[in-house]
C-alpha positions as CSV (number, residue, x, y, z in Angstrom):
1,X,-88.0,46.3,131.9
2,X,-91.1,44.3,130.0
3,X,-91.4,44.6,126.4
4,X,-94.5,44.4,124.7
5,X,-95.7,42.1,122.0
6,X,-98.6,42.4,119.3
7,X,-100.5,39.4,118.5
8,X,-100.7,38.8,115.0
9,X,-104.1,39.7,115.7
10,X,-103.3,43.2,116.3
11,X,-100.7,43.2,113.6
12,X,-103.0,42.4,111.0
13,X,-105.4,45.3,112.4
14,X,-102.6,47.7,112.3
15,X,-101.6,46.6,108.4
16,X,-105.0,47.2,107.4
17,X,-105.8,50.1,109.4
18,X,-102.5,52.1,109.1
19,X,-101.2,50.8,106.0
20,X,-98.2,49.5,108.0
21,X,-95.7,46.9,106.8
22,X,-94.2,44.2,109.2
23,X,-91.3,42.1,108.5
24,X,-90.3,39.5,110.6
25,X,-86.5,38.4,110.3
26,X,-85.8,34.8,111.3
27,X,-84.8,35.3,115.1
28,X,-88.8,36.3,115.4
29,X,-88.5,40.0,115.8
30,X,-91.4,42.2,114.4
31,X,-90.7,45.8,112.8
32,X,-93.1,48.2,111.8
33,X,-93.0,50.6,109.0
34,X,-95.3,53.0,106.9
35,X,-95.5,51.9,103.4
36,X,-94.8,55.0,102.7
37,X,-90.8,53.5,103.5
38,X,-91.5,51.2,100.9
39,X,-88.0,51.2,98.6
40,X,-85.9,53.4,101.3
41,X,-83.4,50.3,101.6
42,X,-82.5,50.6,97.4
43,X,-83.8,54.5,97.5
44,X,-86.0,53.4,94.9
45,X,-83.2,52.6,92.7
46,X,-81.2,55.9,92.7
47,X,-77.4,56.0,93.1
48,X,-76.0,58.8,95.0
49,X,-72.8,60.3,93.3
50,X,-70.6,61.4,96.6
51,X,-67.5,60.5,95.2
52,X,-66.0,59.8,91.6
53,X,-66.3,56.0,93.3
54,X,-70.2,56.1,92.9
55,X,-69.6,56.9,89.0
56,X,-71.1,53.9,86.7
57,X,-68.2,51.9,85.7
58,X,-68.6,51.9,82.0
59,X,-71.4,54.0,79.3
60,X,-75.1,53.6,80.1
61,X,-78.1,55.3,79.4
62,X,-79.2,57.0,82.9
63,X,-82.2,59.1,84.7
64,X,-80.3,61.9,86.6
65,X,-81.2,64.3,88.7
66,X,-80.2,67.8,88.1
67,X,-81.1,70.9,89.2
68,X,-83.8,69.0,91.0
69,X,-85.5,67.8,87.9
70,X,-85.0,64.4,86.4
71,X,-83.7,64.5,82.9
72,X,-82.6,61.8,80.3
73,X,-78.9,61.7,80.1
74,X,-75.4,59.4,78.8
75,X,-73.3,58.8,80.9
76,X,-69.2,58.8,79.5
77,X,-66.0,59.4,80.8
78,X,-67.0,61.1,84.0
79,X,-69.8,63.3,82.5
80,X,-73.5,63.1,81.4
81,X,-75.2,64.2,78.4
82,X,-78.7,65.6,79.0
83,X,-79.9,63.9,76.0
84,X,-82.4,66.5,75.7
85,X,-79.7,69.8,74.9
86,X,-76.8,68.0,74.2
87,X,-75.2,69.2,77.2
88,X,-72.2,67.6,78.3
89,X,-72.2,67.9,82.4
90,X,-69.6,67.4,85.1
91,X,-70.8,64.4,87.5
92,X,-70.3,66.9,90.5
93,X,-73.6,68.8,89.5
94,X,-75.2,65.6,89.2
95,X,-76.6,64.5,93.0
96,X,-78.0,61.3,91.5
97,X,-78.4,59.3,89.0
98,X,-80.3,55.2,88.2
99,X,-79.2,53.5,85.0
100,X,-81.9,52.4,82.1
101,X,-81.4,48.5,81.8
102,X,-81.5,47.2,78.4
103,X,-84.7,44.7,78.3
104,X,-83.6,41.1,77.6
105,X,-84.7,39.6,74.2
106,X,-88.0,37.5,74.1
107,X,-87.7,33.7,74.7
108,X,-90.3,33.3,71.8
């Protein structure tokens, strides 16, 4: 079986053409995705909650998604706060949720 290369050549047509990224790991591989992939290896910074495991581990301030909208929420003690209603909901009706980090202070 012959495998086929591109030459950078044709990888630089097919970036600009097709809008498609191309990452070469060290061993000299090339891989080729859309950019519209771009942030599927973090999922753009969402946490999946399958499991009281995938819970934050102490309180934050948190997008969440629930009932297929994002809200503002709390999170404490196993349950968010829509920040919103004052709701206080059980993480099992929450499918996802990505914490708010505190900006650091200003250097000057």
């Amino acid at each position: 079986m012959s495998e086929k290369f591109l030459t950078n050549n044709q990888c630089k047509m097919l970036n600009d053409d097709l809008s498609i990224e191309i990452y070469s790991p060290d061993e000299g591989y090339y891989f080729y995705r859309p950019n519209s992939l771009q942030g599927i290896e973090t999922n753009n910074g969402w946490i999946k909650i399958e499991s009281e495991d995938d819970l934050p581990k102490y309180i934050v301030d948190c997008w969440i998604i629930y009932k297929d909208k994002i809200c503002l929420s709390l999170y404490q003690s196993k349950h968010f706060v829509l920040k919103s209603e004052f709701s206080l909901l059980p993480f099992n009706l929450i499918s996802h949720y990505q914490p708010i980090e505190r900006p650091k202070p200003p250097i000057y």
